[in-house]
C-alpha positions in Angstrom: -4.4 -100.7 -153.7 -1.7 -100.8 -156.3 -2.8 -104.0 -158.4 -4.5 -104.1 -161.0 -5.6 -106.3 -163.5 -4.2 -107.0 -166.3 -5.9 -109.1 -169.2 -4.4 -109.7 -173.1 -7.1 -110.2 -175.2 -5.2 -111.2 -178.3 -3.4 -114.0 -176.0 -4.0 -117.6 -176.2 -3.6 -118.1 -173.1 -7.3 -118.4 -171.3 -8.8 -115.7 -169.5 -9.4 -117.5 -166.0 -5.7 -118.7 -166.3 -4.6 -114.8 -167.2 -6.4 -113.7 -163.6 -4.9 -116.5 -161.6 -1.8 -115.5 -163.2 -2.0 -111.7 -162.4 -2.7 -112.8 -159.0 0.1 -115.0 -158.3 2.4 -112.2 -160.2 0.8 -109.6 -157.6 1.8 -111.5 -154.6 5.8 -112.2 -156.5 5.6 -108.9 -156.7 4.4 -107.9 -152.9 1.6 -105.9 -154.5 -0.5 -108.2 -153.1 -0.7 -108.7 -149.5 -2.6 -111.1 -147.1 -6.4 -109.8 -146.4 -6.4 -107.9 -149.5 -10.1 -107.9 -151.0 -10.4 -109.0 -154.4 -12.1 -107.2 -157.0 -15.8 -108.6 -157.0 -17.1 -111.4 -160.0 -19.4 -108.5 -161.3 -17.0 -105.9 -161.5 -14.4 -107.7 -163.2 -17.1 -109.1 -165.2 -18.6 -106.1 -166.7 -15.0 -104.1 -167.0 -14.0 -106.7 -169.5 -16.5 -108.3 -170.2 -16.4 -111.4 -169.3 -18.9 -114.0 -168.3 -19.2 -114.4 -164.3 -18.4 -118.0 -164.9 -14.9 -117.6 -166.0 -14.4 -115.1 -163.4 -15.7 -118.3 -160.7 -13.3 -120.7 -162.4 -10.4 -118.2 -161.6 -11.3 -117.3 -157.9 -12.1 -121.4 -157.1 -9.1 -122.2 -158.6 -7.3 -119.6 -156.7 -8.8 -120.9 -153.4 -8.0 -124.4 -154.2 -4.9 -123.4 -154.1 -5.1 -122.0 -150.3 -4.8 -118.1 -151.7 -8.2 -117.1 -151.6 -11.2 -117.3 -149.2 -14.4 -115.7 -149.9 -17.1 -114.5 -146.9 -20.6 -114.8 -147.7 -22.1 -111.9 -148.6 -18.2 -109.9 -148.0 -16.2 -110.6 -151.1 -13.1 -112.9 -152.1 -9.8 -112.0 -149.5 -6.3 -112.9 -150.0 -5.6 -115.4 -147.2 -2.6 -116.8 -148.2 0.7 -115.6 -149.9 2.9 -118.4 -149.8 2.3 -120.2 -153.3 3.5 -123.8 -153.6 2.7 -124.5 -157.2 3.9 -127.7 -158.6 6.3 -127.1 -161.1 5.8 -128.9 -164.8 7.7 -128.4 -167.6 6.8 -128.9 -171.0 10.0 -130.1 -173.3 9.3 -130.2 -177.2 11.7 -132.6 -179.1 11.8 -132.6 -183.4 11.9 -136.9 -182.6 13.5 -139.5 -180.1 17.1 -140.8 -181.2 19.9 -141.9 -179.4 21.3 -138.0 -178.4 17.9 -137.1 -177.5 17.9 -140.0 -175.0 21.4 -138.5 -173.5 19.7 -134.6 -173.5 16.9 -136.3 -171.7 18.5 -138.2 -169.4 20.6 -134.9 -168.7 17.8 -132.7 -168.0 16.1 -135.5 -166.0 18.9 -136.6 -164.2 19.6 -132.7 -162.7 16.1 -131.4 -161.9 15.2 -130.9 -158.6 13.0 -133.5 -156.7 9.5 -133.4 -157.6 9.7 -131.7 -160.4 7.6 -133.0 -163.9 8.7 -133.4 -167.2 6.5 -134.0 -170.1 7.7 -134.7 -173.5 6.3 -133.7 -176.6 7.2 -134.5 -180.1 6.7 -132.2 -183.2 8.7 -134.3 -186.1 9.4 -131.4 -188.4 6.2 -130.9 -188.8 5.8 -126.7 -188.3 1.7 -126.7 -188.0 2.3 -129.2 -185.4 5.0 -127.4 -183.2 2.6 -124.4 -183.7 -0.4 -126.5 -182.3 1.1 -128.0 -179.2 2.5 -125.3 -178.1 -0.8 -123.2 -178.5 -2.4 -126.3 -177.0 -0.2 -126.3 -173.9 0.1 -122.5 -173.4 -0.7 -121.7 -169.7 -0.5 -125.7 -168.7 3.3 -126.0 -167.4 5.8 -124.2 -165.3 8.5 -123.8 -168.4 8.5 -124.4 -172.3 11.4 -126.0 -172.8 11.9 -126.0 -176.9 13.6 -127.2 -179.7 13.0 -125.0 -182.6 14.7 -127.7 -185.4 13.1 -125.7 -188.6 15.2 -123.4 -191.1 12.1 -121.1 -191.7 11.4 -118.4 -189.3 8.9 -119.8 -186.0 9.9 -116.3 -183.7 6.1 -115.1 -184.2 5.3 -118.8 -182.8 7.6 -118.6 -179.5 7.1 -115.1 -179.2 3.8 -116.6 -177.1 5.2 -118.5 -174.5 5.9 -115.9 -171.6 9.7 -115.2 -172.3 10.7 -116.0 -168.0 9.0 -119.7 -169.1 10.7 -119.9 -171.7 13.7 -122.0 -173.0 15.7 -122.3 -176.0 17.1 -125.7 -177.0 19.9 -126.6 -179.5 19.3 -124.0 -182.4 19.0 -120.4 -181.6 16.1 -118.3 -182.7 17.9 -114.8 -184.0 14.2 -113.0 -184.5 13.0 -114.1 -180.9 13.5 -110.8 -179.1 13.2 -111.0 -174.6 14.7 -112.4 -172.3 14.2 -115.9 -172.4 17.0 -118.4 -171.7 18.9 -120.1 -174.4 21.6 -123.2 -174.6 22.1 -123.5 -178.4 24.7 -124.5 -181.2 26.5 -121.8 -183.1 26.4 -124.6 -186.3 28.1 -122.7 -188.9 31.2 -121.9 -186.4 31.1 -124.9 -184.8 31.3 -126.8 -187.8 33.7 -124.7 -189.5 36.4 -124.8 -186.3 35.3 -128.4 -185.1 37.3 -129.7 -189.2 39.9 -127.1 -188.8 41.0 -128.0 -185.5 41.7 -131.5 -187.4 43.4 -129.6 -190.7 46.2 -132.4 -190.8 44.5 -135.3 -190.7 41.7 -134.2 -193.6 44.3 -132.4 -195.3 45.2 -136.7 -195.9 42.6 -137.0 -198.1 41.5 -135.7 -201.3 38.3 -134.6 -201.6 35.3 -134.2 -198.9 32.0 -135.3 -198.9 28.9 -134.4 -197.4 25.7 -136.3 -196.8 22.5 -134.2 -195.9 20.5 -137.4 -195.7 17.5 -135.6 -197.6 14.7 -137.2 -195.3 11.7 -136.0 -193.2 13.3 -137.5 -190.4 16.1 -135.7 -190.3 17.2 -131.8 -189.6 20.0 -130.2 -191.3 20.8 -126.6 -190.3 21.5 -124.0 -192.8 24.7 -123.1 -191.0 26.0 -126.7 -191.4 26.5 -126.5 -194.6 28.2 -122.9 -195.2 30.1 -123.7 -192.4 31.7 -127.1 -194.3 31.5 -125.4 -197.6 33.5 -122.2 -195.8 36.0 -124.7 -194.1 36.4 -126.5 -197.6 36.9 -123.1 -200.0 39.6 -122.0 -197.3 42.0 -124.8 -197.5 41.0 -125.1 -201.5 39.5 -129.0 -201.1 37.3 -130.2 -204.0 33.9 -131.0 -202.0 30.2 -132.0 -202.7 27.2 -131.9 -200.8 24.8 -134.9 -201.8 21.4 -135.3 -200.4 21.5 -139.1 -200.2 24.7 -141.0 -200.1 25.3 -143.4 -203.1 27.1 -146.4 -201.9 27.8 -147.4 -205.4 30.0 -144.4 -206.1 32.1 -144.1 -203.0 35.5 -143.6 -203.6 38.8 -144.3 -201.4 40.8 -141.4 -200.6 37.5 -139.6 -199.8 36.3 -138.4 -196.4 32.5 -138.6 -196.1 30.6 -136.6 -193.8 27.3 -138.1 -192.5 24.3 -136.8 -190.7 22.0 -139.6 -190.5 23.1 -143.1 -188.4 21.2 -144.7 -190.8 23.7 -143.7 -193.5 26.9 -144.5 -191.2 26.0 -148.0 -190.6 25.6 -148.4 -194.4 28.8 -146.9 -195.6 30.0 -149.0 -193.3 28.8 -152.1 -194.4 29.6 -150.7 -197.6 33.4 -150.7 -196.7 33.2 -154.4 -195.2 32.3 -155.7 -198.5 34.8 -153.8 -200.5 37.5 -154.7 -197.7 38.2 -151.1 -197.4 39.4 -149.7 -193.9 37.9 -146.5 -192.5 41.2 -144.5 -191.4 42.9 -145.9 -194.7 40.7 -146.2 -197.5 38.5 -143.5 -196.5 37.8 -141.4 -193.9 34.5 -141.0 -191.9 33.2 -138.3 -189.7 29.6 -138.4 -188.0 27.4 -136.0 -186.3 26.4 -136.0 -182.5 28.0 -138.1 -180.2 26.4 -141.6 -178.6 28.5 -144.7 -176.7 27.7 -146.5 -179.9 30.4 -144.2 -182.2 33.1 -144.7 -179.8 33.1 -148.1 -179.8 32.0 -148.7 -183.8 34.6 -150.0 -186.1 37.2 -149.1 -183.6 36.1 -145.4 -183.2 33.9 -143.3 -185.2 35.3 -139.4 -185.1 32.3 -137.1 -184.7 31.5 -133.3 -184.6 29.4 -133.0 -181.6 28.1 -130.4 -179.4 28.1 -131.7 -175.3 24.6 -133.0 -174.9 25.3 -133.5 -171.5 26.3 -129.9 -170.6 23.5 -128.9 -172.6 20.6 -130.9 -170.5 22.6 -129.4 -167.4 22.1 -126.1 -168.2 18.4 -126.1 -169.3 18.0 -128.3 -165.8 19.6 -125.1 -164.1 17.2 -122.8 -165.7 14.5 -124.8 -164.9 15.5 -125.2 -160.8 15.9 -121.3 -160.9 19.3 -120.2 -162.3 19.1 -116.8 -163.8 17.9 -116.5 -167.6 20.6 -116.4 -169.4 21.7 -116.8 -173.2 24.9 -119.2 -174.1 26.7 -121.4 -177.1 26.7 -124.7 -175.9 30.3 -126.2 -175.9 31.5 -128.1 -179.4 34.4 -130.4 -180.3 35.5 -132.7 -183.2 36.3 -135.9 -181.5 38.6 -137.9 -183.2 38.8 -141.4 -183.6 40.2 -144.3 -185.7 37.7 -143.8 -188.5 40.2 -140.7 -189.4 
């Protein structure tokens, strides 16, 4: 016999779930075969020490499943190798907006019939991302996860099985293995996204940047070296505000905003004043929805392709090879420019 059980005792991950799991990963990896007999409750009971009853939760679960039978007074057998586990996959968001809806709908739209997806959100909230994922561990099919924190949260993913595992949006550069990844490259992406538009910013005189300081609201680190990299280069007075001040905007200004919230109030802003976005002032947003193309004539936007992005995760997910990738980026630009 050339299985052999394999139980972490450190993991999170229940005990019955870890046997079912060596099991299944036996027969993936043909060192299980049909009529194999299982090692018996007592002996897997006293080599690690477990309680018969969590050994019986594994094996009923296990013949639920078709894969085992047992013969009174014989032992458990392997009766079955063909597994047809219902795939579930667990997706963390940071909170719903209007790109999360396209992401989702992506995703959604390219997974294989039958397939379930369950969202989860964890609102910036880093005890909370720890906590349903811990929660869920050993639940779903694949983790797929958006890790929208500037502080470290490696040792957190790091216990999700790395083939269940996916990446989204915002790469983790202390997760080691070989899970998959679609993610932004922010500080390049920002930086060639506003100088692929040189000329037309070069119009203006001076650049600024709204973080939107809020708890509802991410800002990568990279962001902002890459816009204060981009503005040092081309020698552009800038500032980085946390909260725009509509009281203090300025024409010959281009203002960079994170938060919609803030973009529909400059733009209000610029109604009352009679100022024209293109003219006056210029305006770039973040992260593209039908709702900026169509805004005051065109809203320009940085924007990675949320669409490609909840393709690719959808590949993963249907069985694609584990692979990790930039997602694509452009500047888009519009009429508010």
């Amino acid at each position: 016999m050339k299985w052999y059980l394999k139980i972490d005792q450190r993991s999170m991950v229940p005990v019955y779930k870890q046997i079912i799991q060596n099991i299944l990963d036996g027969i993936e990896s043909k060192d299980i075969t049909i009529g194999m007999k299982m090692p018996s409750i007592h002996k897997i009971g006293s080599e690690f020490g477990f309680a018969p009853g969590t050994v019986i939760r594994a094996y009923n679960e296990l013949r639920q499943m078709g894969i085992v039978t047992s013969q009174h007074g014989k032992g458990y057998y392997i009766s079955n190798i063909e597994v047809h586990e219902k795939i579930k996959v667990f997706l963390l968001f940071d909170r719903m907006n209007a790109y999360k809806e396209i992401l989702y709908d992506a995703i959604h739209s390219h997974l294989n019939p039958g397939i379930e997806l369950e969202v989860f959100f964890h609102h910036y909230d880093i005890r909370r991302f720890e906590k349903l994922i811990r929660e869920n561990l050993g639940k779903y099919s694949f983790y797929a996860v958006m890790p929208h924190f500037n502080q470290d949260v490696s040792k957190i993913l790091a216990k999700i099985p790395e083939r269940k595992l996916i990446i989204l949006d915002k790469s983790v550069p202390k997760l080691k293995g070989k899970y998959a990844a679609v993610y932004q490259d922010f500080e390049n992406d920002i930086y060639t996204g506003l100088i692929s538009q040189i000329n037309s910013i070069k119009r203006y005189k001076r650049f600024v940047f709204s973080c939107s300081d809020s708890p509802f609201q991410f800002i990568p680190d990279g962001c902002l070296k890459g816009f204060r990299k981009f503005c040092s280069e081309i020698i552009m007075p800038f500032e980085i505000v946390p909260k725009l001040n509509l009281n203090t905007i300025q024409t010959g200004t281009i203002y960079l905003v994170y938060s919609d919230m803030e973009l529909i109030g400059l733009i209000k802003e610029l109604e009352l004043r009679n100022w024209k976005p293109g003219t006056d002032v210029g305006i770039i947003s973040f992260d593209e929805t039908p709702m900026k193309e169509i805004l005051k004539g065109g809203i320009s936007v940085l924007s990675t392709d949320f669409n490609q992005m909840g393709f690719r995760v959808a590949s993963f997910i249907n069985g694609e090879v584990f692979q990790q990738e930039v997602n694509p980026f452009n500047f888009i630009l519009r009429s508010s420019m």
